[in-house]
Structures are given as structure tokens and as C-alpha cells.
MARSETOR-738923 format. One line per field, with one value per residue (C-alpha): residue in one letter; x negated, y, z. Coordinates in Angstrom, 1 decimal, m for minus. Each point is the difference from the previous one (the first is absolute). Layout:
aa [A, ...]
c1 [X, ...]
c2 [Y, ...]
c3 [Z, ...]
This chain:
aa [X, X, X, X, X, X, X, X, X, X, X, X, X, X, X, X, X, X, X, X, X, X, X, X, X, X, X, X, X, X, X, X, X, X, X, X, X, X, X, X, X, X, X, X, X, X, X, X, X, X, X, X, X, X, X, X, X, X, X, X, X, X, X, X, X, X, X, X, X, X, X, X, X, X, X, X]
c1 [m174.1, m0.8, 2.0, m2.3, m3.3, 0.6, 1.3, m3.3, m2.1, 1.6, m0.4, m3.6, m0.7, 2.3, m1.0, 1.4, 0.8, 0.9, 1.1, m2.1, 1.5, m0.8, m3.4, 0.7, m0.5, m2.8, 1.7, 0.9, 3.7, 1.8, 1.2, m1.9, 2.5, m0.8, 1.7, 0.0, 1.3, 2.5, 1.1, m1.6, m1.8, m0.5, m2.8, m1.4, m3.2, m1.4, 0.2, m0.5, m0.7, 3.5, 3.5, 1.6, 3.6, 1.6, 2.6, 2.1, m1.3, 3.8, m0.2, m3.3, 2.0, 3.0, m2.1, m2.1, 2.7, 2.5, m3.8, 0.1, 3.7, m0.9, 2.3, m3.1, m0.3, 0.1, 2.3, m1.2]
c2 [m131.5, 2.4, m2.1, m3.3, 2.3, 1.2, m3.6, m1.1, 2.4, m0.5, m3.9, 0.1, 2.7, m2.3, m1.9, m3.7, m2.1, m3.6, m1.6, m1.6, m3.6, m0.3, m1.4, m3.7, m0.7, 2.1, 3.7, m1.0, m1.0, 3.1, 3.5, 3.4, 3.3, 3.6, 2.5, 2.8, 4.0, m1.3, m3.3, m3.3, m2.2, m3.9, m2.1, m3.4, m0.2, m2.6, 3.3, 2.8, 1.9, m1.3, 1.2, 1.2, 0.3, 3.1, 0.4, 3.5, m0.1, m0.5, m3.4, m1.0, 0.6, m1.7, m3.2, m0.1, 0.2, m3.0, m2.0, 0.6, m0.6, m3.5, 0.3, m1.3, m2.9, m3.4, m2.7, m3.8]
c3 [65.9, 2.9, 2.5, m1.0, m0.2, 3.2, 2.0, m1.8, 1.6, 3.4, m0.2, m0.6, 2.8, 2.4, 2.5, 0.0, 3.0, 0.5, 2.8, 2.9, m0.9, m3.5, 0.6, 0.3, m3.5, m0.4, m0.1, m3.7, 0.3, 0.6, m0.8, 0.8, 0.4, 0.1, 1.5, m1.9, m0.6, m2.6, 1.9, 0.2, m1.9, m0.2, m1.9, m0.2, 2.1, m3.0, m2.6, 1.7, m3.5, m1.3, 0.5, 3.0, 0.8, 1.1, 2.7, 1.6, 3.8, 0.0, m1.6, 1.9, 3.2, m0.6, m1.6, 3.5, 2.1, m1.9, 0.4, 4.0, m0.5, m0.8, m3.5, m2.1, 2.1, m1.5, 1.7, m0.4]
């Protein structure tokens, strides 16, 4: 109870970023992350008062760098 007390505390004092691109739909259509003490956090940038998934700066690295990697990409 301690752990999820304290993440909540640090998500409301964090500061959210999105990225430069997201605004060709209005800003509306995109994720928010946070970096924070205990890792980082991701949210929807439609509910910003709702959930928010948690991930080891560990995980957060390794999921940036297979995106540069191109290993998300979708072929058509």
C-alpha cells in the first residue's frame, strides 16, 4: 500500500511531456510520460486523471531504443 501511495504522490507532483508531433490532431491523440525517481510513467493525454503505466528506466530504455531500431515498424 506504501509502494502505490507513494508512485501516487510522485505522479501527481510529475511533470508530463509529450512529444512535439502529437499536435496534428489537436494534441489529443497520444501518450504523455513522466520521468520520475522510481522510473517512468506513461498516460493517455485524453485522461490525464486516469491510470498510468509504470515502467523500470530499464524497460523505458530498452522500449525506446527497439522504436529507433525500427522493430515497431509496420510493413505494407
Amino acid at each position: 500500500m506504501l509502494t502505490h501511495q507513494l508512485a501516487h504522490a510522485e505522479l501527481a507532483a510529475a511533470t508530463w511531456r509529450k512529444a512535439s508531433r502529437s499536435n496534428g490532431n489537436g494534441g489529443n491523440n497520444c501518450v504523455e510520460v513522466a520521468f520520475l525517481d522510481t522510473g517512468v510513467a506513461v498516460r493517455d493525454s485524453k485522461d490525464r486523471s486516469g491510470p498510468a503505466l509504470m515502467f523500470t528506466t530499464a524497460e523505458w530504455t530498452a522500449f525506446v531504443d527497439s522504436a529507433k531500431e525500427g522493430e515497431f515498424d509496420i510493413n505494407s
